[in-house]
Steps between C-alpha positions, in 0.01 A plus 500: 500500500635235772439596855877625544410456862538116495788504216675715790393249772593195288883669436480509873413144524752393312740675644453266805469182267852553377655688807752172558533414100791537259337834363740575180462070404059573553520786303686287276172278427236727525525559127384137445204585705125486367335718706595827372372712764639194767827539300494892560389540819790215599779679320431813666525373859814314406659800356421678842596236711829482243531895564474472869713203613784632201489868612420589198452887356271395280367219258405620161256303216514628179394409128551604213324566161654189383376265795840476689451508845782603794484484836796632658560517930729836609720428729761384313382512121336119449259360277222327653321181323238682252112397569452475115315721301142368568572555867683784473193683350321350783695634738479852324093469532540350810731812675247776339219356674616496819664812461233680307812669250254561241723773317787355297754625778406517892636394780378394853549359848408113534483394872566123495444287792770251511440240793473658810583827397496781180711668241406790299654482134488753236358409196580663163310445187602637142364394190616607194541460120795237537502398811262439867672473776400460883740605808483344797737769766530322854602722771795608601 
């Protein structure tokens, strides 16, 4: 197992790489990545960048048996560019790690330092039969 610490650190970091970026138009290339874990780690700190500066409820990831993948913001109901599937599964290792879900539901606080200052999102993890799915709840 990765050292989830420095998965959690390197979200962080990019967090401040892409704090000024386009987010949804990065997250639109990160599936053309090669760096998986680069790819994951990337996504995730553009989603919560995405989720912050959007007021967003929450940004879901899900896939299903087939290999679709859907990524959808809540605030208003919007599809976000998909990672593709290779990141997407990624992403799914990537989140457990950090988070230590190891059951195939959980759910737990992630503080995440964003520039000079922090945000603690919930994270929800469910895998089942037909589908995974992460949850990404921003507060309030």
């Amino acid at each position: 197992m990765k050292d989830s610490g420095s998965l959690h650190k390197k979200v962080q970091e990019q967090c401040d790489c892409f704090a000024t970026t386009d987010y949804l138009s990065e997250m639109a290339k990160v599936k053309n990545e090669t760096d998986l874990e680069e790819a994951a780690t990337k996504w995730l700190a553009l989603a919560a960048l995405h989720g912050v500066n959007d007021s967003a409820k929450e940004v879901t990831i899900s896939k299903d048996k087939s290999g679709n993948i859907k990524v959808v913001a809540e605030y208003k109901e919007v599809e976000l560019p998909s990672p593709g599937a290779e990141v997407a599964d990624k992403i799914f290792e990537t989140v457990r790690n950090i988070t230590h879900i190891e059951d195939k539901k959980g759910k737990t606080d992630l503080a995440l330092g964003i520039r000079d200052s922090s945000i603690n999102l919930e994270i929800k993890v469910k895998e089942g039969d037909d589908k995974n799915k992460i949850k990404i709840k921003f507060p309030s």
